[in-house]
C-alpha positions as CSV (number, residue, x, y, z in Angstrom):
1,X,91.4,104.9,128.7
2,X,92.2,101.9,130.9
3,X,93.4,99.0,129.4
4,X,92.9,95.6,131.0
5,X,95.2,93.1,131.1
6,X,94.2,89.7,129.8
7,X,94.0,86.2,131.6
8,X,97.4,84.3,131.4
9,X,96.4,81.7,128.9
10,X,98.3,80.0,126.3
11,X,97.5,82.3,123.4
12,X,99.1,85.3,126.2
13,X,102.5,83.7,124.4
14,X,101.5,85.6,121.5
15,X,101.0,88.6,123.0
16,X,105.0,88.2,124.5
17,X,105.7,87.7,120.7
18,X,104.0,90.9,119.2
19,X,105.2,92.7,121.8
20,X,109.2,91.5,121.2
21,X,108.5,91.9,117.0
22,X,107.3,95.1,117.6
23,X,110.1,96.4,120.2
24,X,112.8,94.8,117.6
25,X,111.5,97.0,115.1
26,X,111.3,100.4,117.0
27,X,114.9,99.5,118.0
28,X,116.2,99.0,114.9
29,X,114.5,102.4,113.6
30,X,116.0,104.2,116.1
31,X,119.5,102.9,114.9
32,X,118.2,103.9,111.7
33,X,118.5,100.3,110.7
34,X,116.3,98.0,108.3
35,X,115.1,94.8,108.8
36,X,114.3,94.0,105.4
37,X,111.0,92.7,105.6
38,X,112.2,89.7,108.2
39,X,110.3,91.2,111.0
40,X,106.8,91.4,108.5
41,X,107.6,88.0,107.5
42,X,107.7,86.3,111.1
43,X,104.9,88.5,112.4
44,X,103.0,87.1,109.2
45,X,103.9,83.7,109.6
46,X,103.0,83.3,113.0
47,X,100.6,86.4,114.4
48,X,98.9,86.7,111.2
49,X,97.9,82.7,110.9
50,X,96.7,82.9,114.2
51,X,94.9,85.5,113.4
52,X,93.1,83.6,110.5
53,X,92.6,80.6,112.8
54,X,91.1,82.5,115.5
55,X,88.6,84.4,112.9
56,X,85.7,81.5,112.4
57,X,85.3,82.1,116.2
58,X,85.6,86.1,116.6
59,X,82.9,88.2,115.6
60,X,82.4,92.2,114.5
61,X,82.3,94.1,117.6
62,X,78.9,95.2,119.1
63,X,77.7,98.5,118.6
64,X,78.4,99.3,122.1
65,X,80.8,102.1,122.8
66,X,84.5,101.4,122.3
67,X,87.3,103.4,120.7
68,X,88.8,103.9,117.4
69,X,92.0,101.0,118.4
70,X,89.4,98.7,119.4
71,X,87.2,98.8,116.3
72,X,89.9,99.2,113.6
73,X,91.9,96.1,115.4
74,X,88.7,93.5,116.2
75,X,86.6,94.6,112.9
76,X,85.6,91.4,110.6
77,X,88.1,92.2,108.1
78,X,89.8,95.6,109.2
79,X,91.6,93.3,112.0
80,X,93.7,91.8,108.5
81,X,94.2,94.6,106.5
82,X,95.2,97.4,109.0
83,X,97.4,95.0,110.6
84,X,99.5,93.2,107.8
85,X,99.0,96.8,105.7
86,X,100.6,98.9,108.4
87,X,103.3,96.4,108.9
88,X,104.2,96.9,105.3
89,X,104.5,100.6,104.5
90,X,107.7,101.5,105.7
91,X,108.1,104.0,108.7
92,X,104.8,102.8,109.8
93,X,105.3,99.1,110.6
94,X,107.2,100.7,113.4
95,X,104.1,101.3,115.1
96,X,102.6,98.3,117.3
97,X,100.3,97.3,115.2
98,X,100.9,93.2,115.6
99,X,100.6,94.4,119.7
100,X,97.2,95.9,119.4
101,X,95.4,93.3,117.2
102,X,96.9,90.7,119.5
103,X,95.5,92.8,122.8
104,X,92.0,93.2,121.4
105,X,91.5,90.1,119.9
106,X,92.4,88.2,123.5
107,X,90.4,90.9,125.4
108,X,87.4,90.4,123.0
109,X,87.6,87.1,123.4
110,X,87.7,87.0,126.8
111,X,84.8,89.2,126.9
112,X,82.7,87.3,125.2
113,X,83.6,84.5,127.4
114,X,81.9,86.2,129.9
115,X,78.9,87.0,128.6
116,X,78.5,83.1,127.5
117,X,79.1,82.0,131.5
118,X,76.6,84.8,132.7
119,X,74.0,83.9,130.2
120,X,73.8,80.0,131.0
């Protein structure tokens, strides 16, 4: 699987900031620490609202081929409740889950990007 790497835009900021909530929490599991929640609560607060302000504009994947990550992170509501969900269950959340639905959401948007320049 080959991943592409998204334009450098302003929303790429939030990518930096999944990646750096998600790396805080496998370092702290490896300590065999706990954040308490603090970690779900600032990924909430700022991933998961612009995640909800980015929906009215992102739609359900095509039916063209693309893999499980994709679908279960870009899916009209699966996008919400794998995400927050997995951040939530302990053990789990240390998974990079707020990484992934950032990552496809920029790459779908991108994509369809594209197809809006190549069809006007």
């Amino acid at each position: 699987m080959f991943l592409k790497f998204p334009k450098f835009t302003p929303e790429f900021l939030i990518l930096l900031l999944a990646f750096l909530i998600d790396s805080i929490g496998v370092i702290l599991l490896l300590f065999g620490a706990d954040d308490f929640g603090v970690l779900d609560s600032i990924g909430i607060a700022t991933i998961g609202m612009w995640q909800l302000f980015k929906a009215g504009k992102i739609t359900a994947p095509k039916a063209k081929k693309s893999s499980f990550l994709r679908k279960t992170f870009t899916g009209k509501w699966s996008k919400f409740f794998v995400t927050w969900g997995g951040e939530l269950i302990p053990y789990v959340g240390c998974l990079p889950f707020w990484t992934w639905a950032v990552y496809y959401q920029l790459i779908q948007q991108e994509e369809q990007q594209n197809e809006q320049q190549l069809t006007t």
